[in-house]
C-alpha positions in Angstrom: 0.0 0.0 0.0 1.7 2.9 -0.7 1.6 6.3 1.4 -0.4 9.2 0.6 0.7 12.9 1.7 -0.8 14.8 4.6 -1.2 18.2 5.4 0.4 19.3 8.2 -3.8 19.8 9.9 -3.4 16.0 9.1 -0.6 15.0 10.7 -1.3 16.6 13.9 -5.0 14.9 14.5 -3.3 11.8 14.0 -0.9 12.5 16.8 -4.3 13.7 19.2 -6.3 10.4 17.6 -3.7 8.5 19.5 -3.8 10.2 22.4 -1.1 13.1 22.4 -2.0 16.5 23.9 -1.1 19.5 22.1 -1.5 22.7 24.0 -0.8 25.1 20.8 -1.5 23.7 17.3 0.5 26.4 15.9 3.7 25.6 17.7 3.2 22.0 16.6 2.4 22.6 13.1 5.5 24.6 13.0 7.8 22.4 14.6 6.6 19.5 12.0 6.8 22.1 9.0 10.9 22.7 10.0 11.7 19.5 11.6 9.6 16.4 9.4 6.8 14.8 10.9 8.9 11.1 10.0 11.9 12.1 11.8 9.6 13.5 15.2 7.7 10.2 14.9 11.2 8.6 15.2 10.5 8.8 18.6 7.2 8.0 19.5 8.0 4.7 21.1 9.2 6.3 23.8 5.4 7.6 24.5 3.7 4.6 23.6 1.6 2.4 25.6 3.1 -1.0 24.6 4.8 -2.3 21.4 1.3 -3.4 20.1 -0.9 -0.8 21.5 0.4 2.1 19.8 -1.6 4.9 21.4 0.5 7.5 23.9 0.5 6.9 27.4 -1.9 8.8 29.8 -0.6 12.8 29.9 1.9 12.7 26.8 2.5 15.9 25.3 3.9 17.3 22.4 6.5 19.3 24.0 7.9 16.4 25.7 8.0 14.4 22.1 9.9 17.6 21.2 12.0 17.3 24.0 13.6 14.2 23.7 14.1 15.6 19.5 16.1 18.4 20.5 17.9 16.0 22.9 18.7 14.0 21.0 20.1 16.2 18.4 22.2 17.7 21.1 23.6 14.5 21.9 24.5 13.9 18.2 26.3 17.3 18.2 28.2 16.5 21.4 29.4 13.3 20.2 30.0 14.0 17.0 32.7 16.5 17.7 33.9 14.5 19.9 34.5 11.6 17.3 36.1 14.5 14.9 38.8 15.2 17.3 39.4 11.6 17.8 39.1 10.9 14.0 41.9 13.4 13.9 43.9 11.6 16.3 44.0 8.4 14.8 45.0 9.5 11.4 47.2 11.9 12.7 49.0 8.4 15.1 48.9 6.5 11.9 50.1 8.7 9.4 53.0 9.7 11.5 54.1 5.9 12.5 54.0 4.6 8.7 56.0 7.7 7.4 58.9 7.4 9.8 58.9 3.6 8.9 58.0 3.9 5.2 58.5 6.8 4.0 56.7 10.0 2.8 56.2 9.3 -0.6 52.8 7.7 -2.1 54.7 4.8 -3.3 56.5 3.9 -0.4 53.5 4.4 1.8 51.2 2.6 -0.4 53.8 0.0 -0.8 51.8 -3.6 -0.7 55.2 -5.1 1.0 54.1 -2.7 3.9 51.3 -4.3 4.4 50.1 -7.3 6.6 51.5 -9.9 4.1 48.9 -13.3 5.4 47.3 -14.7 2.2 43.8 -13.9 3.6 44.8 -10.6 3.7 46.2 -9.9 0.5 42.9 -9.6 -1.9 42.0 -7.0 1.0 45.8 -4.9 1.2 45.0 -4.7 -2.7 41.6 -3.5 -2.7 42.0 -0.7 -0.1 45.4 0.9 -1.5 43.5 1.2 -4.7 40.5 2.9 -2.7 43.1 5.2 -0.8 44.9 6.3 -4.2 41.3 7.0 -5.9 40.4 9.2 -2.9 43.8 10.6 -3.0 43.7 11.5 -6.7 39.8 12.6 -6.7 40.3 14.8 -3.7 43.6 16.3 -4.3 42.9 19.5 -6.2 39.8 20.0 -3.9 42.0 20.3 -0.7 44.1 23.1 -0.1 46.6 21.4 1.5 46.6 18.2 -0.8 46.9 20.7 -3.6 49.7 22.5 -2.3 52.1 19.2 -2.2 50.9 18.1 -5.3 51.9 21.4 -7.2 54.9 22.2 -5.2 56.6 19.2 -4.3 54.8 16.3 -6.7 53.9 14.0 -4.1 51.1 14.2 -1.1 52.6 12.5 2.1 50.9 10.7 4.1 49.9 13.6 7.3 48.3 15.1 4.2 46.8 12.5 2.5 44.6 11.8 5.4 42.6 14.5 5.5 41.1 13.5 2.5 40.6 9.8 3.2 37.5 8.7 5.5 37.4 7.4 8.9 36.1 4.2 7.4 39.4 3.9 5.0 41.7 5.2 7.9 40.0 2.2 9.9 40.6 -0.4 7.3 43.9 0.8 7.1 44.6 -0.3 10.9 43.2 -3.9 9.9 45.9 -4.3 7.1 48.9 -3.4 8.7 51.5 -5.6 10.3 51.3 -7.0 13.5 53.7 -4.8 14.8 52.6 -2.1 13.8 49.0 -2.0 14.9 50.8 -2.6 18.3 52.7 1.0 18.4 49.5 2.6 16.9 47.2 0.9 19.8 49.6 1.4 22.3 49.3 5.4 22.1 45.8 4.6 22.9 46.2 2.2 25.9 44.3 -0.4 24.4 45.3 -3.9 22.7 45.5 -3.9 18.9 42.2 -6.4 18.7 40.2 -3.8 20.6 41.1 -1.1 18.5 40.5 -3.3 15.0 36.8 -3.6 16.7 36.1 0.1 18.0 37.1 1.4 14.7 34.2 0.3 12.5 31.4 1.1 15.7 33.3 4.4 15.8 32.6 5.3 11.7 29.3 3.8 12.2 28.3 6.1 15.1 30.5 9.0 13.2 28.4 8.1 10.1 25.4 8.5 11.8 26.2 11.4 13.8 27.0 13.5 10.5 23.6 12.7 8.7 21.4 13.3 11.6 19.9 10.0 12.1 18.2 8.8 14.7 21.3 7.9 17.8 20.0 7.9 21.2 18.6 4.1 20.3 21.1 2.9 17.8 22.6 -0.1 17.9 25.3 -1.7 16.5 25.7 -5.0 15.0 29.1 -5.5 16.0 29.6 -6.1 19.9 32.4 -4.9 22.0 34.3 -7.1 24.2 33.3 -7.0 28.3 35.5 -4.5 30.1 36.5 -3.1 33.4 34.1 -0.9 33.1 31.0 -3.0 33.1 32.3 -4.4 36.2 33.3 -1.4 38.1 29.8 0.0 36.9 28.0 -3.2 38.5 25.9 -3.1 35.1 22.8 -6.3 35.3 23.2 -9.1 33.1 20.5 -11.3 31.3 21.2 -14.4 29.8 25.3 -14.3 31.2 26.1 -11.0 28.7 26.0 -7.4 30.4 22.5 -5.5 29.6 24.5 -2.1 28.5 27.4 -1.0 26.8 28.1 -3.9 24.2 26.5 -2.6 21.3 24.3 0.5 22.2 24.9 4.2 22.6 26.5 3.5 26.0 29.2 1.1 24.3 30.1 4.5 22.4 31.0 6.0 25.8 33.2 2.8 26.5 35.0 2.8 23.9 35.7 7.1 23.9 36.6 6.5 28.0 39.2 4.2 26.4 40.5 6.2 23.7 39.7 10.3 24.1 41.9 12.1 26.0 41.2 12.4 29.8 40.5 16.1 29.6 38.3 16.0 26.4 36.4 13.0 28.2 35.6 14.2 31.1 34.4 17.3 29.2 32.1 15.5 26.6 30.6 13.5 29.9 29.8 17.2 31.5 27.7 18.1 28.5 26.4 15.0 28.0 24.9 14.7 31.5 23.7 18.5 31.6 21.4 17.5 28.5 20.3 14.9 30.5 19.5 16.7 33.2 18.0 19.0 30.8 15.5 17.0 29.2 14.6 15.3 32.9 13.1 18.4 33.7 10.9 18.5 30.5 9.5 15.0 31.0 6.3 14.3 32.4 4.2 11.4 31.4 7.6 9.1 31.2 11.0 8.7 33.3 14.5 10.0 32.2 14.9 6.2 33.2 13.2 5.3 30.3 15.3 7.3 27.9 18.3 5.9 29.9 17.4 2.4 29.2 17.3 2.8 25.8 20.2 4.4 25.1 22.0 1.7 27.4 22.7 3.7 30.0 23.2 3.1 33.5 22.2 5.0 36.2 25.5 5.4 37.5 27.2 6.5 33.7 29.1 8.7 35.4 31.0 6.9 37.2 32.5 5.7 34.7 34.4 9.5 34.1 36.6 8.5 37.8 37.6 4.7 36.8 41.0 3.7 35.5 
């Protein structure tokens, strides 16, 4: 069956059919003129009475659907420069670790023989120096800085290079190099190198996410992390023998950033995350912040987790 438009006098009775209260229709016809009624509905579950009774629960209002929108949006922007600055760290770690063993020229860089050298991996080494030189070549002009080597020296080294490759390729590129090396590169981080070759792809997902306003206070993951220190120190419930939080959620996100951000920039992103929290509990009426909590995977001790080694 295929879906027909509605107005926007439309789309709010269908919100009141089910049970919403809206205190100003002009308010709420505005908010779903700027902000998609789709996208606002993306949210709904929060405020519904069950997963088969679909109408909102007694006292849901409009404001508070809003609410949880904006939060969620802040949340996005919070994170998402947060993943920037570690995006930049990574690439900055990497780039400078294969130039002083490599070299600073494309083709010793982008030298196969660099390269984890397993049979398994060698279809894959292949494939992703041809994606880095295409990315390279089709960005290089674009790029001021690219540009600049290009035209002045001939070559683009590698700490230039990378800001025209994608946290996606920078992350493959971790899963292709030698042994050895992914040890030096996860070491800056304080993590062992099969940790890191499993936060990377989470981390572009979320990034991903994060830059094309998708829904992210319910995302998951399909990829789980490890169990850590942290979900013990944190005392977080288990079902089933396997921790209820932080393996493939929003709160997994935080895990992994506690692991990997710098101490200062943590504790930082944690402030603002928890102020938004605090935020939106005093907007909610007809549900808990506990609720919200749960569904982003969050304990309700998350900040603890800012004080543990």
């Amino acid at each position: 069956m295929n879906k027909i438009f509605k107005t926007l006098d439309e789309q709010l009775a269908i919100l009141r059919d089910k049970g919403m209260i809206i205190d100003d229709e002009e308010f709420v016809k505005e908010v779903l003129l700027r902000e998609n009624y789709f996208f606002l509905n993306g949210y709904r579950m929060l405020f519904m009475k069950s997963p088969t009774d679909k109408t909102f629960v007694l006292g849901a209002n409009f404001r508070e659907l809003y609410g949880v929108f904006n939060f969620d949006r802040q949340i996005r922007n919070i994170l998402f420069k947060n993943l920037l600055i570690l995006e930049n760290n990574l690439k900055s770690i990497i780039s400078y670790h294969l130039s002083r063993t490599y070299g600073i020229k494309e083709n010793d860089y982008l030298n196969p023989n660099n390269f984890n050298r397993d049979i398994e991996k060698k279809r894959q080494v292949n494939d992703l120096i041809g994606k880095m030189k295409r990315q390279i070549r089709i960005n290089a002009d674009s790029h001021t800085a690219t540009a600049h080597y290009q035209n002045n020296y001939g070559y683009i080294p590698l700490w230039i290079a990378v800001k025209v490759l994608s946290f996606g390729i920078v992350g493959e590129l971790f899963i292709i190099l030698k042994p050895n090396d992914q040890r030096e590169v996860a070491e800056i981080f304080h993590v062992n190198p099969d940790d890191l070759e499993t936060y990377l792809p989470i981390l572009s997902n979320f990034r991903n996410l994060c830059a094309h306003e998708e829904i992210l206070f319910d995302h998951r993951v399909q990829r789980k992390i490890d169990d850590t220190p942290f979900h013990t120190n944190l005392e977080i419930p288990k079902l089933n023998n396997e921790y209820i939080y932080g393996k493939n959620d929003l709160f997994c996100l935080i895990i992994i950033l506690r692991q990997l951000l710098r101490k200062d920039d943590f504790k930082m992103m944690l402030k603002e995350i928890d102020y938004e929290i605090q935020k939106l509990d005093g907007k909610l009426e007809s549900i808990s912040i506990g609720k919200v909590l749960d569904r982003m995977g969050f304990p309700s001790n998350y900040l603890e987790i800012e004080g543990m080694n």
